[in-house]
ZAVEX-80055 format. One record per atom (N, C-alpha, C): residue in three letters; x, y, z. Coordinates in steps of 0.02 Angstrom, whole numbers, padded with zeros to 5 digits, always signed. Example, Ala and Ser with C-alpha at 12.3 -4.5 7.8 and 13.67 -1.06 7.14 Angstrom:
<sites>
ALA+00660-00284+00390 ALA+00615-00225+00390 ALA+00660-00165+00390 SER+00642-00112+00354 SER+00684-00053+00357 SER+00645+00002+00394 
</sites>
This chain:
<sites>
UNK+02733+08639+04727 UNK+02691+08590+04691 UNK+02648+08626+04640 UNK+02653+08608+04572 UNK+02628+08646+04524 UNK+02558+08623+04559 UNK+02502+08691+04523 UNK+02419+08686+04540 UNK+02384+08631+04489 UNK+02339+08614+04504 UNK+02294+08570+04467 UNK+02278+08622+04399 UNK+02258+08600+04325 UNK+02271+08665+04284 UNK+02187+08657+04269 UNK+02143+08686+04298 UNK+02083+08725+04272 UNK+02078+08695+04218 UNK+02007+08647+04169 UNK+01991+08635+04102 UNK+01959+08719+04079 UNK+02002+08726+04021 UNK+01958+08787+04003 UNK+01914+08764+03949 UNK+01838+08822+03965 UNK+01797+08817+03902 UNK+01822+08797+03832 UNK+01877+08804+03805 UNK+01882+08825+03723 UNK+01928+08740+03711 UNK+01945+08717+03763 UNK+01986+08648+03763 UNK+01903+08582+03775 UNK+01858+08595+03832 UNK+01802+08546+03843 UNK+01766+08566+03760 UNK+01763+08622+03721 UNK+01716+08638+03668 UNK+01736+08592+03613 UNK+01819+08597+03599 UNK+01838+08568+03564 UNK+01837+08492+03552 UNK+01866+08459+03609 UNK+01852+08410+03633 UNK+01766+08378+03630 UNK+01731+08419+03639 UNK+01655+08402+03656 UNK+01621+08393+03582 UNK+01682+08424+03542 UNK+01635+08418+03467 UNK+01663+08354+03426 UNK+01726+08349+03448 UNK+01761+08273+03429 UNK+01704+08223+03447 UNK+01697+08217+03504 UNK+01645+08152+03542 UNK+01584+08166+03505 UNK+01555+08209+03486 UNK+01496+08244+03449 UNK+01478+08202+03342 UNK+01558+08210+03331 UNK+01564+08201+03279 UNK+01586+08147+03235 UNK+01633+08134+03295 UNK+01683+08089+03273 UNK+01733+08118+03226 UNK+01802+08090+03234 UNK+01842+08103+03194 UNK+01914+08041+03207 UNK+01959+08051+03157 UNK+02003+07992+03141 UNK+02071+08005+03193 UNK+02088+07957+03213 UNK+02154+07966+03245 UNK+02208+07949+03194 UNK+02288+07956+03224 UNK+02310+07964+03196 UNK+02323+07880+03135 UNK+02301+07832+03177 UNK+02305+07770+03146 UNK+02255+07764+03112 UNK+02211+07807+03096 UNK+02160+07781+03040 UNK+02092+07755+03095 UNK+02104+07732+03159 UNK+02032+07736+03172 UNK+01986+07789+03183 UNK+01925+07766+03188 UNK+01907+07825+03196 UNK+01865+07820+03264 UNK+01841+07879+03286 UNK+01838+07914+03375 UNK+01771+07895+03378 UNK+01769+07877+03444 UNK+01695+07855+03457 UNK+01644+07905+03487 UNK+01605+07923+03466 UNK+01546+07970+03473 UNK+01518+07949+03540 UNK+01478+07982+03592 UNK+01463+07989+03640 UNK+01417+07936+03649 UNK+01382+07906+03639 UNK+01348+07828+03626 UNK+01368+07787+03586 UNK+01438+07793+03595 UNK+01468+07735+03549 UNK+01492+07675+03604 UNK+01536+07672+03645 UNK+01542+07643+03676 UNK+01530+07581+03666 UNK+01575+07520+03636 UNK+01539+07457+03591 UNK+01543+07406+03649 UNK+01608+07386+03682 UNK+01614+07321+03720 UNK+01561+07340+03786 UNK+01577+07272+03815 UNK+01581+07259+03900 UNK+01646+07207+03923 UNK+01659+07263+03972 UNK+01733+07246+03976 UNK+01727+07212+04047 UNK+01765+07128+04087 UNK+01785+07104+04125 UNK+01819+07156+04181 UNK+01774+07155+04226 UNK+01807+07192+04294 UNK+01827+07158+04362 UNK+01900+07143+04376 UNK+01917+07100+04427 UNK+01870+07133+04483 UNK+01838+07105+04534 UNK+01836+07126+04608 UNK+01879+07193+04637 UNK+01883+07239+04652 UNK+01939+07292+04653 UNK+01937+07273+04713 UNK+02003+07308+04753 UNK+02019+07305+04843 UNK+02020+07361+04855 UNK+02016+07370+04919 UNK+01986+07434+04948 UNK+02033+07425+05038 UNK+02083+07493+05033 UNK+02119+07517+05080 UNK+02126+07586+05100 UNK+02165+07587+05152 UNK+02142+07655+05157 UNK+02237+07678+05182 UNK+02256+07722+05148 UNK+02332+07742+05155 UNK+02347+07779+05226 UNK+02392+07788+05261 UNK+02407+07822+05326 UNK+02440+07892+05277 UNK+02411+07951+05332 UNK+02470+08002+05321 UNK+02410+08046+05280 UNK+02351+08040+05248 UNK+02324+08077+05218 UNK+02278+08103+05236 UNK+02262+08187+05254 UNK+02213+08198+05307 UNK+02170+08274+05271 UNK+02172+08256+05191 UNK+02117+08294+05153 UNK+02046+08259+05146 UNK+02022+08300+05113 UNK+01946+08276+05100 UNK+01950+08232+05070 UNK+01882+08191+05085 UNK+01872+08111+05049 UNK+01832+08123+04970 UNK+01798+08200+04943 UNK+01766+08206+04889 UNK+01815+08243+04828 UNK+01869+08252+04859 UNK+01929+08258+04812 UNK+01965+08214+04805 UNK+01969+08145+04738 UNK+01999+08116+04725 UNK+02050+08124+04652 UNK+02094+08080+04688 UNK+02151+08052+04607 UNK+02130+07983+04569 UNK+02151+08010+04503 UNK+02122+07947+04465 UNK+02177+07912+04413 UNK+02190+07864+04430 UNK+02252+07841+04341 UNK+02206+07772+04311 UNK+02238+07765+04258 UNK+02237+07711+04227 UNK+02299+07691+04198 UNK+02307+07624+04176 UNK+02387+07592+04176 UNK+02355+07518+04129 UNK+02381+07542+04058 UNK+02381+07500+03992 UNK+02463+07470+03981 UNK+02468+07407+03945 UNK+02520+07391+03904 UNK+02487+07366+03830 UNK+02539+07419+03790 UNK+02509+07403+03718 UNK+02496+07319+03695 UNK+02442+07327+03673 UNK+02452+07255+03616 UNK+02438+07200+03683 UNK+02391+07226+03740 UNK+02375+07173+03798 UNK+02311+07202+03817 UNK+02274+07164+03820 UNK+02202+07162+03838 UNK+02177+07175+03944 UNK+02244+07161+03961 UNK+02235+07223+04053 UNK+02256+07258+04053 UNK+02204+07291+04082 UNK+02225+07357+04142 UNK+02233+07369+04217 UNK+02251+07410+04214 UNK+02245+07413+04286 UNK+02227+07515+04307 UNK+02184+07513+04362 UNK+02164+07580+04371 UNK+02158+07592+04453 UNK+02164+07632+04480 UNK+02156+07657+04523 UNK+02125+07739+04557 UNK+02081+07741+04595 UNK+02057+07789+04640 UNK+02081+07816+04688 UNK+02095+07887+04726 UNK+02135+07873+04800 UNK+02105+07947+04821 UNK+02066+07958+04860 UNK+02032+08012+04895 UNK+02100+08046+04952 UNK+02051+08118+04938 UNK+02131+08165+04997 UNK+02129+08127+05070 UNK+02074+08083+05101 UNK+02070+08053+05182 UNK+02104+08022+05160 UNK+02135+07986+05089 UNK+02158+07914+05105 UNK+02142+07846+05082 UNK+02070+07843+05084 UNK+02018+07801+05046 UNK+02057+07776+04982 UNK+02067+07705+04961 UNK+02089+07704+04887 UNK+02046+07624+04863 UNK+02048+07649+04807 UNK+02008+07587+04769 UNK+02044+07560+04711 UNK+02066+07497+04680 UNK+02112+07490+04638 UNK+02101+07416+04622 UNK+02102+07408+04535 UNK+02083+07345+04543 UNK+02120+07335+04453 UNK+02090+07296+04403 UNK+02103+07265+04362 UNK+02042+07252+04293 UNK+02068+07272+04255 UNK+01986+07260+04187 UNK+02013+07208+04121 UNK+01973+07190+04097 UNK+02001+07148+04059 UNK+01956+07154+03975 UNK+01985+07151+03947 UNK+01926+07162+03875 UNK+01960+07181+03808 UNK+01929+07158+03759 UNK+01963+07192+03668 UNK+01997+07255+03665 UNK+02044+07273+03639 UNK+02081+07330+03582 UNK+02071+07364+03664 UNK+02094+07362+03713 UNK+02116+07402+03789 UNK+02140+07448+03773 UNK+02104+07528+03787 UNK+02173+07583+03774 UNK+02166+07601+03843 UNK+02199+07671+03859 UNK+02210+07707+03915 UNK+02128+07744+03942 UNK+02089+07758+03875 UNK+02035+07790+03893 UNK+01992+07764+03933 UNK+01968+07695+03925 UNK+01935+07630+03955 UNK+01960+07628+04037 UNK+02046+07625+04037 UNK+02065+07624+04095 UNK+02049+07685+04167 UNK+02055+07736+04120 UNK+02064+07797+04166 UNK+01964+07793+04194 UNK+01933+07772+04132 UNK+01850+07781+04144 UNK+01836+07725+04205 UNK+01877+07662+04209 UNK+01863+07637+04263 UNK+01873+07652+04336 UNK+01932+07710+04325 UNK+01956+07735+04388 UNK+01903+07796+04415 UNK+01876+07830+04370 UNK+01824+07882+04367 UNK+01762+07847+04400 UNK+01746+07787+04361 UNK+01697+07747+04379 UNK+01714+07735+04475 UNK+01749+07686+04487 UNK+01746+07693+04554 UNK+01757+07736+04597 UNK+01796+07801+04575 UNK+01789+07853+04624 UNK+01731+07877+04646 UNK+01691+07886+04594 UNK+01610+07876+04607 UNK+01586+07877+04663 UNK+01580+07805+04652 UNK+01569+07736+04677 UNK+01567+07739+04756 UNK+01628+07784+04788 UNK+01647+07770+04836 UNK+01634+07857+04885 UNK+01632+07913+04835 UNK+01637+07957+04849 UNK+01587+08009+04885 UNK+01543+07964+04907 UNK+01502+07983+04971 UNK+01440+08027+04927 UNK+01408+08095+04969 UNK+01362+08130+04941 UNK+01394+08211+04930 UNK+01355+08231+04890 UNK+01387+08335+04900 UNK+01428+08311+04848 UNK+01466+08376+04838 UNK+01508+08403+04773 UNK+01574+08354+04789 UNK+01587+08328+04713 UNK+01663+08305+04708 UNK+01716+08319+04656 UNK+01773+08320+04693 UNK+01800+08357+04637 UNK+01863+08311+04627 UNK+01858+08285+04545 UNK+01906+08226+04546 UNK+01961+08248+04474 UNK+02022+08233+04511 UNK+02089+08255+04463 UNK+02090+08204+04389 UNK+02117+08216+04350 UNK+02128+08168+04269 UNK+02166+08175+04260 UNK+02207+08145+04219 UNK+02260+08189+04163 UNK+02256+08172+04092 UNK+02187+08123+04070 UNK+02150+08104+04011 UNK+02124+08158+03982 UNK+02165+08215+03945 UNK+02109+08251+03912 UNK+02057+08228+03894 UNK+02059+08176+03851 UNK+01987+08158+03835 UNK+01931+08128+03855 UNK+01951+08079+03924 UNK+01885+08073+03983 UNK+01903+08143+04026 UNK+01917+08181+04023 UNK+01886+08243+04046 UNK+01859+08279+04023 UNK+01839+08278+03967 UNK+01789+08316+03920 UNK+01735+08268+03912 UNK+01742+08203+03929 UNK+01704+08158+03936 UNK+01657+08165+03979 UNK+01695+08177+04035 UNK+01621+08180+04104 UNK+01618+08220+04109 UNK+01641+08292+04081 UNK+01602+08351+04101 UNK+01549+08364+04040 UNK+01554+08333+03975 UNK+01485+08320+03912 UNK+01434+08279+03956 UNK+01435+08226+04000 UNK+01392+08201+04045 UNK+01369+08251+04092 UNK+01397+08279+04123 UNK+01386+08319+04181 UNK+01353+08357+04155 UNK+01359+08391+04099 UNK+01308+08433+04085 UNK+01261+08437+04054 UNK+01251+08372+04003 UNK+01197+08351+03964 UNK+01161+08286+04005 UNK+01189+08256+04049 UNK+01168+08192+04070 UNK+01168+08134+03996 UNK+01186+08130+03977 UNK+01212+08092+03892 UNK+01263+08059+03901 UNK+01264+08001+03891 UNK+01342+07961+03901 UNK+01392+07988+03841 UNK+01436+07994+03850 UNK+01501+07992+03818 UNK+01568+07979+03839 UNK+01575+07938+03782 UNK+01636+07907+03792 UNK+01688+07922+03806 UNK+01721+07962+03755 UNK+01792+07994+03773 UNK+01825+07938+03758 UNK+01811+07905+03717 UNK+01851+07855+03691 UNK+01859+07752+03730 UNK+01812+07773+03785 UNK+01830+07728+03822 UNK+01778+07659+03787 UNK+01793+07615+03790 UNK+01774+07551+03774 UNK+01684+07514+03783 UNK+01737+07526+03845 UNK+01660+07498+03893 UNK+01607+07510+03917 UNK+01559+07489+03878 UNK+01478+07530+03881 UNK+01450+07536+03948 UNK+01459+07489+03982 UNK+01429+07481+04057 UNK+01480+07536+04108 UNK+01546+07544+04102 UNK+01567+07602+04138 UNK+01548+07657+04084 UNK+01544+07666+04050 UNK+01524+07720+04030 UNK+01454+07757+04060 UNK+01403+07712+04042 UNK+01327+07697+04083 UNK+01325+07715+04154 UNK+01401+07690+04188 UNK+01371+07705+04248 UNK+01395+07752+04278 UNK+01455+07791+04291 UNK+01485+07859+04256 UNK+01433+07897+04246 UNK+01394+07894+04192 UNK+01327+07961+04148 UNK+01287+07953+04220 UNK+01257+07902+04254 UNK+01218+07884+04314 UNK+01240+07917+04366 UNK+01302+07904+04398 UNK+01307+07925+04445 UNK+01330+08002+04447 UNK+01342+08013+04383 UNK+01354+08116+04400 UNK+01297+08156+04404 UNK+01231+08107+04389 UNK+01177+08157+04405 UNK+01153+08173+04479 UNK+01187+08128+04522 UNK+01179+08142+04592 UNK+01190+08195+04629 UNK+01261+08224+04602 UNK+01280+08273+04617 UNK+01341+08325+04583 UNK+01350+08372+04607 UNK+01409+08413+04571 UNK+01450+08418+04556 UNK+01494+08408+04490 UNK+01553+08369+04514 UNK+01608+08464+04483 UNK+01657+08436+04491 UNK+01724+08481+04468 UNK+01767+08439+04453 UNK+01792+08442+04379 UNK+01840+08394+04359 UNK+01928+08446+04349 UNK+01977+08408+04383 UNK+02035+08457+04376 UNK+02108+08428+04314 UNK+02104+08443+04282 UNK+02173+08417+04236 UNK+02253+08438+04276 UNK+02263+08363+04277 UNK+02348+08376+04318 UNK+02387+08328+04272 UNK+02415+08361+04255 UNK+02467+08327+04171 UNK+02492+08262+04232 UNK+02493+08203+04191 UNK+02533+08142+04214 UNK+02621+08151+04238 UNK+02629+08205+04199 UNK+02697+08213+04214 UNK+02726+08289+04211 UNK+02790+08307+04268 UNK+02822+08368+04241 UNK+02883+08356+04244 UNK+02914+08400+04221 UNK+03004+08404+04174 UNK+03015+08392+04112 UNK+03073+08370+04132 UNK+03102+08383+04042 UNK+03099+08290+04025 UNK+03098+08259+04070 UNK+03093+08187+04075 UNK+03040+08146+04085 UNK+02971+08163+04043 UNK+02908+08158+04073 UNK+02901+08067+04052 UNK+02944+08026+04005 UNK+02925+07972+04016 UNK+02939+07928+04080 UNK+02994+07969+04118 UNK+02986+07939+04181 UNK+02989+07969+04247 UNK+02919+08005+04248 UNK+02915+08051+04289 UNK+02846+08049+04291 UNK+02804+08052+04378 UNK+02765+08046+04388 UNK+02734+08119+04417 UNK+02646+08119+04413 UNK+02635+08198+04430 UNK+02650+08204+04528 UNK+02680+08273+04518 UNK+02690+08304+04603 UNK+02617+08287+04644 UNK+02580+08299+04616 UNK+02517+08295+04646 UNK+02510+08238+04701 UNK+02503+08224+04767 UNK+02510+08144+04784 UNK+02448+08105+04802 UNK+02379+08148+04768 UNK+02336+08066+04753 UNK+02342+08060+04691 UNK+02383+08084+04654 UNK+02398+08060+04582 UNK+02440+08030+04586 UNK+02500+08040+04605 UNK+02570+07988+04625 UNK+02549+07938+04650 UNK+02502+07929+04679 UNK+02474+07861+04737 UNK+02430+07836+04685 UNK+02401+07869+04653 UNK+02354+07817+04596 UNK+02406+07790+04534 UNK+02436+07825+04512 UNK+02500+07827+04464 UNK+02528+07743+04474 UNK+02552+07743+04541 UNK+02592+07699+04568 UNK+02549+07625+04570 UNK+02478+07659+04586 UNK+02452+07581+04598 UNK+02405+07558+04555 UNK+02384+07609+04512 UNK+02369+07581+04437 UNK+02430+07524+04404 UNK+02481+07559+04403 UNK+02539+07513+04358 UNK+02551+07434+04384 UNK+02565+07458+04465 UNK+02582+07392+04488 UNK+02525+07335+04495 UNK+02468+07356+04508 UNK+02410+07313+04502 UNK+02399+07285+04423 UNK+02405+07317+04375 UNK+02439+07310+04287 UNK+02469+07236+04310 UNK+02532+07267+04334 UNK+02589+07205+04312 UNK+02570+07158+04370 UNK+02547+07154+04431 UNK+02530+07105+04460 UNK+02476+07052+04412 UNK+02449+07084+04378 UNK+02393+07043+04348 UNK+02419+07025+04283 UNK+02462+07036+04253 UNK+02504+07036+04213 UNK+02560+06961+04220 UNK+02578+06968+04287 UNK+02598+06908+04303 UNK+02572+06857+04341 UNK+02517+06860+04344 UNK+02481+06802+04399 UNK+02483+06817+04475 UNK+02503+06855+04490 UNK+02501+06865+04569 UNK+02441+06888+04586 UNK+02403+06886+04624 UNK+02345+06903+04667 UNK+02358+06943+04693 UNK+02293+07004+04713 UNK+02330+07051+04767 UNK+02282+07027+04808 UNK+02328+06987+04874 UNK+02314+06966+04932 UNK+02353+06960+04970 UNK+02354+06968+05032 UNK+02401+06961+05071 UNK+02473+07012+05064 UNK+02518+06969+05065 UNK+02574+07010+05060 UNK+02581+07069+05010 UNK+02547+07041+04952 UNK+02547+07100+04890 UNK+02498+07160+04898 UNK+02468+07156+04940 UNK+02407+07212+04983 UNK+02465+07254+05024 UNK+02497+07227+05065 UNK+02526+07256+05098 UNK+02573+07300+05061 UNK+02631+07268+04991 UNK+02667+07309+04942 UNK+02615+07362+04929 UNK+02591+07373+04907 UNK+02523+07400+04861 UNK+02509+07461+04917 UNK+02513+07451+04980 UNK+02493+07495+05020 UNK+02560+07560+05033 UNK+02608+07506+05036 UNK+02695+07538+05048 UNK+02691+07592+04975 UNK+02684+07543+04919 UNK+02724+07586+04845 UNK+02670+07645+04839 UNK+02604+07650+04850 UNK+02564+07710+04841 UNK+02592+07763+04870 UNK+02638+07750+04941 UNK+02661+07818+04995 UNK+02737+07822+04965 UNK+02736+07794+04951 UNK+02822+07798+04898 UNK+02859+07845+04908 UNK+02916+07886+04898 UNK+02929+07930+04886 UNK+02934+07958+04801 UNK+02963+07901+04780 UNK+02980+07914+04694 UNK+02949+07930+04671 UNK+02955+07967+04612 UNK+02907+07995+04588 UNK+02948+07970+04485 UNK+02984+07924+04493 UNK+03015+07893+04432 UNK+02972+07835+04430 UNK+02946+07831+04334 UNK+02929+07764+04339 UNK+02972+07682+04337 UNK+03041+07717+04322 UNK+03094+07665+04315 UNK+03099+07633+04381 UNK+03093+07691+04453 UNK+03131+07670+04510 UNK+03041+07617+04536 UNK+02991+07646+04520 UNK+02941+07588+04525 UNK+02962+07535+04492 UNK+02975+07520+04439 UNK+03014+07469+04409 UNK+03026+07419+04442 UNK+03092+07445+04457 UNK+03155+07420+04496 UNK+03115+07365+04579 UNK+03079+07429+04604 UNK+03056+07393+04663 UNK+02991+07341+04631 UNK+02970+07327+04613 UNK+02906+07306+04599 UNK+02965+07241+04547 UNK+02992+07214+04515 UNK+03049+07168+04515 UNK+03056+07154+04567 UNK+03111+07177+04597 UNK+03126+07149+04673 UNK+03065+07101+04708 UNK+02976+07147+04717 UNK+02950+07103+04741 UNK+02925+07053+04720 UNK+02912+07054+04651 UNK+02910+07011+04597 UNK+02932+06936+04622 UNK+03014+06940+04627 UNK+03056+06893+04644 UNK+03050+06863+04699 UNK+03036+06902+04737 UNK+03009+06892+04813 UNK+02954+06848+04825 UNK+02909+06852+04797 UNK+02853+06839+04797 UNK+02859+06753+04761 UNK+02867+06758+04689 UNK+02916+06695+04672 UNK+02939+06654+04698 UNK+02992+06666+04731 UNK+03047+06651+04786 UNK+02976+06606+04838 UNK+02954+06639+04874 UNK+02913+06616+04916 UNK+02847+06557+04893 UNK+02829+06572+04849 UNK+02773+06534+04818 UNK+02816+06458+04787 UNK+02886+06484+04779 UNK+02921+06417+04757 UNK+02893+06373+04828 UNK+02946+06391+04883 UNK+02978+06379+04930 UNK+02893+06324+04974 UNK+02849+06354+04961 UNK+02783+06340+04988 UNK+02746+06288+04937 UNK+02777+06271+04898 UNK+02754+06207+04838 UNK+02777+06167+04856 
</sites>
């Protein structure tokens, strides 16, 4: 299992002067400075489970976020080494990935008890994000949207110590459909997306879809196609049943 890859100084500097300065992406907008942060973004209720089989520490967590272009949800998820996972749904203007991943940051937080925590990314740029917080106490964005997770993020890292670790979203030669080895990243990976497309299609996560949600995080796959595939299937299923009960 490749290692978590260390942020080095000369990557957070660089990064830290973007958020500092601002500068243009490749579409002509331009980057939001560390009190920029313009919206307030709609946050479903998140659910809160706890996975079998995981018997690391609860202050080392995984974090994803899970966008579809040109759609205003997300979906994000948390998942601590005990097991602990938090995963829910945001809703709000021009949605990118940065917004998403900050909500997942946001509730790891949230949930992550007292003492040092040390939480995985694979957002270069909310990881240069909360460690410009962590060490200035100064909100910054890192691109993310939403002023109030941003706000509360800058708040809660002054509590305590954190360690932020970069674990690329993906390895091989096939990284669009390939998820990271890491498995509270695979488990957040998995239930960022599907909580996405549950909300995406009207399904609730209640009941039976709690229970999917609990199965696809321990997954084995590590393809985003073969999530796909199953997450259809329950799709239909689910359908199928909600007909059948009308």
């Amino acid at each position: 299992m490749p290692a978590a890859e260390e942020v080095s100084s000369e990557m957070l500097a660089a990064l830290a002067y973007r958020f500092a300065n601002g500068t243009s992406s490749p579409e002509g907008s331009s980057w939001t400075a560390p009190h920029q942060a313009p919206e307030t973004f709609e946050v479903a209720r998140p659910i809160r489970f706890r996975l079998d089989g995981f018997t690391g520490q609860r202050n080392v967590i995984g974090t994803d976020g899970s966008v579809t272009p040109e759609c205003e949800h997300a979906g994000f998820a948390a998942v601590s080494g005990d097991g602990h996972v938090t995963v829910g749904t945001c809703h709000g203007p021009r949605m990118n990935s940065q917004t998403a991943e900050m909500q997942a940051v946001r509730f790891a937080l949230r949930r992550s008890g007292e003492g040092p925590v040390t939480l995985l990314l694979d957002n270069q740029e909310v990881i240069a994000a909360v460690q410009h917080m962590a060490r200035t106490r100064k909100p910054a964005s890192g691109g993310c949207r939403d002023r109030q997770a941003v706000d509360e993020v800058n708040n809660l890292l002054r509590r305590r110590p954190i360690t932020v670790r970069h674990v690329p979203d993906a390895e091989g030669t096939t990284t669009w459909d390939r998820m990271p080895s890491n498995p509270l990243m695979a488990a957040a990976h998995r239930l960022a997306w599907s909580v996405r497309r549950m909300r995406l299609d009207g399904i609730e996560p209640t009941g039976a879809a709690v229970d999917w949600l609990q199965a696809i995080a321990v997954a084995k796959t590590r393809r985003t196609s073969t999530l796909r595939d199953r997450y259809e299937t329950f799709r239909r299923r689910h359908a199928s049943q909600r007909k059948e009960a009308s």
